[in-house]
PLY file of the C-alpha trace (Angstrom):
ply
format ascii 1.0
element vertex 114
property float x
property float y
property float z
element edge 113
property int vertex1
property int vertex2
end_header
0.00 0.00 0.00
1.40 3.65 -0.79
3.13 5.24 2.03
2.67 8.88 2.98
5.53 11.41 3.78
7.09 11.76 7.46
4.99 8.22 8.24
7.25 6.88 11.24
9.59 3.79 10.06
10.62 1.24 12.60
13.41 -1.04 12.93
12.57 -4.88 11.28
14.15 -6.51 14.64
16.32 -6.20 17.76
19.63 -4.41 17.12
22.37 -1.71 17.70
22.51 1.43 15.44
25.71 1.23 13.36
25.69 4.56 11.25
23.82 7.68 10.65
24.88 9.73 7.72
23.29 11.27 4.48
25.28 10.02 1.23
26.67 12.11 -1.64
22.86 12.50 -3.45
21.49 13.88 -0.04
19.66 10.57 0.81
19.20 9.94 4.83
20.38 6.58 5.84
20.41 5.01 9.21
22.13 1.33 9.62
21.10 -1.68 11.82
23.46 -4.03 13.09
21.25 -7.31 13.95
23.09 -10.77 15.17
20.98 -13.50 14.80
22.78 -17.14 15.92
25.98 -15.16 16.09
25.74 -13.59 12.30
25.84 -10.03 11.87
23.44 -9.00 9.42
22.49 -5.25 8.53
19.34 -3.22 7.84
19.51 -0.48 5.84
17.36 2.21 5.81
17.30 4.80 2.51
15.42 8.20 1.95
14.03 9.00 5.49
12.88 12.68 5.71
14.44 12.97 8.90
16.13 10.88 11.51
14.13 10.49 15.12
15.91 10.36 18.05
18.84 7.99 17.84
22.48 7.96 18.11
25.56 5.37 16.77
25.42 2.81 19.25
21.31 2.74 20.41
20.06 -0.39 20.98
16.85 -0.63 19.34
13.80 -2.55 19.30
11.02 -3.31 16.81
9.01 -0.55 18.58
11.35 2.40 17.79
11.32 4.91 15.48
14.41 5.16 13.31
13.23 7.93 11.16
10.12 9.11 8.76
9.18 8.36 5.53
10.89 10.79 2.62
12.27 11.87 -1.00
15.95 12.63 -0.08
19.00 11.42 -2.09
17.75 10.83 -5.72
14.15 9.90 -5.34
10.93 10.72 -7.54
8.87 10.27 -4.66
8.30 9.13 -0.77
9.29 5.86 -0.34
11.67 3.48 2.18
14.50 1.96 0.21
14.84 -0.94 2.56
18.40 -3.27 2.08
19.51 -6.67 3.99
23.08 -7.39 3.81
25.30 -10.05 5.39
28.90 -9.38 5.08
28.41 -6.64 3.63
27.02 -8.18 0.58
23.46 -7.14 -0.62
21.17 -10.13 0.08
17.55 -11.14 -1.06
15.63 -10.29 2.39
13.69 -13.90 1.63
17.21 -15.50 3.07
15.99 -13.77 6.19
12.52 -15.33 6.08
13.80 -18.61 5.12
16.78 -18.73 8.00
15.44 -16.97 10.44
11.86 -17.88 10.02
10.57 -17.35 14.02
12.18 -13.96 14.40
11.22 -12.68 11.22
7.42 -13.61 12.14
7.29 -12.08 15.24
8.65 -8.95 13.88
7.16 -8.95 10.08
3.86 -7.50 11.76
5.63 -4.69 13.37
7.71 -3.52 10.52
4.56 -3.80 7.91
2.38 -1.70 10.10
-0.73 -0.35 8.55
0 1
1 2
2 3
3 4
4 5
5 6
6 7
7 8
8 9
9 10
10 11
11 12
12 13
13 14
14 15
15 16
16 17
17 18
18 19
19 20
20 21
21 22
22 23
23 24
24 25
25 26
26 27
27 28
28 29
29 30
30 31
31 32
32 33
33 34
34 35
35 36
36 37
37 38
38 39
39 40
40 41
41 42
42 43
43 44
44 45
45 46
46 47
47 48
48 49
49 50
50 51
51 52
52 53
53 54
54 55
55 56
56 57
57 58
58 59
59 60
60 61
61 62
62 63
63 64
64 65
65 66
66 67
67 68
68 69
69 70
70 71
71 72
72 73
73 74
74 75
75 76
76 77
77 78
78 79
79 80
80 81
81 82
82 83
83 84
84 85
85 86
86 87
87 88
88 89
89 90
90 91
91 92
92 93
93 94
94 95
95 96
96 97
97 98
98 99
99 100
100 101
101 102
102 103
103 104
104 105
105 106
106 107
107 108
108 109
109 110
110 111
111 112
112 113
């Protein structure tokens, strides 16, 4: 469903903020550091119209706010660029469903809030 502008965006699972910056386009990006069986796996978060309260280091949960909904960076619209990556690779997010099947249902529900 289409997403409106400054609508909050929440973490998709337990983790420690592991950067806060705005690239060389002007896009907003805040970085999640999840470990999950003792892999590290990121969350990326692309375009945010600003960043809420947070800080390198924050724990967070599924309930917090990491930022709002935006058009920064080179966008044609609102929208959440949303990346997994797992040593630093880009990955599919399914290989996050399909390994990690229990967390990712208990916190699917939260992320894709209505």
């Amino acid at each position: 469903s289409p997403r409106a502008y400054n609508e909050p965006i929440y973490s998709i699972a337990r983790g420690k903020i592991s950067s806060i910056y705005t690239d060389r386009d002007g896009a907003l990006i805040v970085t999640v550091l999840h470990t999950f069986n003792n892999v590290n796996i990121t969350s990326q978060y692309v375009h945010l119209s600003r960043y809420a309260d947070i800080y390198v280091g924050k724990e967070v949960t599924e309930n917090d706010i990491l930022g709002y909904m935006g058009s920064t960076g080179k966008s044609t619209g609102p929208h959440l660029h949303w990346e997994m990556r797992l040593n630093m690779e880009a990955i599919n997010p399914d290989f996050f469903v399909e390994t990690y099947p229990t967390i990712f249902l208990q916190e699917k529900e939260k992320f894709f809030r209505q």
